[in-house]
N, C-alpha and C positions, 0 to 999 in steps of 0.2 A: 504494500500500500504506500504509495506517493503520501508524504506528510503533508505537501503543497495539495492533492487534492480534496475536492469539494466533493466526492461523491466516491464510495466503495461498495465491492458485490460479495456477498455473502450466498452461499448451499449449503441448508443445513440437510446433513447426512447422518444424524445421529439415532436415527427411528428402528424399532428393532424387527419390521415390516411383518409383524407375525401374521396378519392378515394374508397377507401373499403368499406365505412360505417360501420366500429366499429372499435374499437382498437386492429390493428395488430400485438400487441407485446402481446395481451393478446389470439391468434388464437392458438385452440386445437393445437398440435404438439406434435405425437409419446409420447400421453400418459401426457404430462407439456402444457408448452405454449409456443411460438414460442419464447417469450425470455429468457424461464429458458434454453432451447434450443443452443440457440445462444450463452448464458453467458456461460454456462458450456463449452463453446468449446474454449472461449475467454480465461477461466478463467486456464483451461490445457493447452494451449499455453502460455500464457503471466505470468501466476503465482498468478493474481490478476483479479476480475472484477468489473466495479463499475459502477451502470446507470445512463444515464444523461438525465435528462428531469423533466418534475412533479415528484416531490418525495411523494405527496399525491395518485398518481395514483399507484403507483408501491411500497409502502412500505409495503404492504402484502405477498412478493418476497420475504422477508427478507436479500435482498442484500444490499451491500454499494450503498448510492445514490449522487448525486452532483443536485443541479436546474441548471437547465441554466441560466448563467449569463447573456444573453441577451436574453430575451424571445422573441418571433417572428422573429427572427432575422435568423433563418433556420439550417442548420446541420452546416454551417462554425462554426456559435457560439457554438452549441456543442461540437465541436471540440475544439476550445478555451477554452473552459468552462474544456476540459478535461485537457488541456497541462497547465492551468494554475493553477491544484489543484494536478499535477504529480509531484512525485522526481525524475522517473526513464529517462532515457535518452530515451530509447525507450518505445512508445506507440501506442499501438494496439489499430486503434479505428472503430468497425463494427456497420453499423446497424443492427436494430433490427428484419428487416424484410427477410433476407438470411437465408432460411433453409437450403438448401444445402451446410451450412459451416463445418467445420470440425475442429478436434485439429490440425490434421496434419497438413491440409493446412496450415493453420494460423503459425502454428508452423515455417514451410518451409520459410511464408512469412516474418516473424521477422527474421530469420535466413541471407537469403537475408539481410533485411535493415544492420544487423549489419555489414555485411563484406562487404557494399554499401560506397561509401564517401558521401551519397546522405544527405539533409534534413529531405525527404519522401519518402517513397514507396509504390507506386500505382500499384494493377496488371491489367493486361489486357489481355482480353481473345480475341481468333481470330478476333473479329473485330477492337481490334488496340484501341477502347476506355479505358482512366483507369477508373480506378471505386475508387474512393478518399473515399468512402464510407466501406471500407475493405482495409484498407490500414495500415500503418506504419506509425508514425510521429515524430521524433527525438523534442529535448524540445526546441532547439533552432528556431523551426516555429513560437514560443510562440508569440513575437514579430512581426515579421512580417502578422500572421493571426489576429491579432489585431488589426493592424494599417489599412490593408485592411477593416475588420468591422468598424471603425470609419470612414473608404469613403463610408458606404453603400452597401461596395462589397458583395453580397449573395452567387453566385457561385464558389464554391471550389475550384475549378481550376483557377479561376482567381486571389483568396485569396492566391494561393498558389507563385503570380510572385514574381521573386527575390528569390526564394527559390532553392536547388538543388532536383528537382523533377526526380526522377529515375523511369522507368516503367520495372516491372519484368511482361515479357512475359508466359503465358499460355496459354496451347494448349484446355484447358477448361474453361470455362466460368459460369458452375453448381454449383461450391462453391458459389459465390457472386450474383447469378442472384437473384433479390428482388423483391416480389412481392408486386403490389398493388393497386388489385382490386379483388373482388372475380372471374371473369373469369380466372384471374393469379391461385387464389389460389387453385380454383378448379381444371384449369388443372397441377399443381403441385402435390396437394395431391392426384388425380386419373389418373394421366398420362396419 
């Protein structure tokens, strides 16, 4: 991560995909794996990528890695895990398991947070749900997503009270929809 930059990308890889039964960051995808995949798209959007979870599982990738600093503690703490090893003010942080991400999208989504007064930027697709998991996170959440992990808080959304939580509306939903289970992946990779 450039200290000079304003924006860094985060893949958190740290999920134990029991739903699927193997490791969904390591699923064939257009030729790599669904997270050389997902990094590369993070990595042309934000200008940097770096994975957060086992760094034993994933340092064959040859990407920057981060552990999580609270192991079992869920995607909150990777998130924390990212904001607390970031310079940059804005931070791109996706899961690992969104094939239908894109540079652009992500690109558009940073874009949004920056000209936002928000904390975070969440989008949401037509059913009005955010998805914290493909989202934007300014450094200043550092703090308060912290202090929620130390009450036990797990869910994202609720880690995120006291924050200025901005929701950028989309009329799609296919960039961030995550899979996880093989019925998912199959009907993804054979439509």
């Amino acid at each position: 991560m450039d200290p000079g930059n304003t924006r860094a990308g985060f893949v958190l890889v740290g999920g134990n995909s029991s739903r699927m039964g193997q490791d969904k960051a390591r699923l064939p995808f257009q030729g790599k794996t669904l997270v050389e995949h997902v990094a590369a798209a993070v990595a042309q959007a934000a200008g940097s990528v770096t994975l957060v979870g086992a760094p034993e599982r994933y340092q064959s990738l040859g990407l920057p890695m981060l552990a999580d600093s609270r192991i079992g503690a869920g995607p909150l703490a990777g998130i924390h895990t990212s904001l607390s090893a970031t310079k940059a003010a804005w931070n791109l942080i996706v899961a690992c398991d969104m094939p239908g991400i894109s540079a652009s999208f992500l690109r558009s989504l940073i874009s949004a947070a920056e000209s936002s007064a928000a904390d975070c930027l969440l989008p949401a697709g037509p059913s009005g749900l955010p998805e914290p998991l493909c989202a934007v996170y300014h450094l200043r959440c550092l703090d308060a997503i912290g202090a929620a992990l130390d009450r036990n808080v797990r869910k994202i959304t609720d880690g995120l009270d006291g924050l200025r939580v901005a929701i950028w509306s989309v009329a799609e939903s296919a960039w961030f929809r995550n899979v996880n289970t093989p019925e998912e992946w199959a009907q993804y990779t054979h439509g």
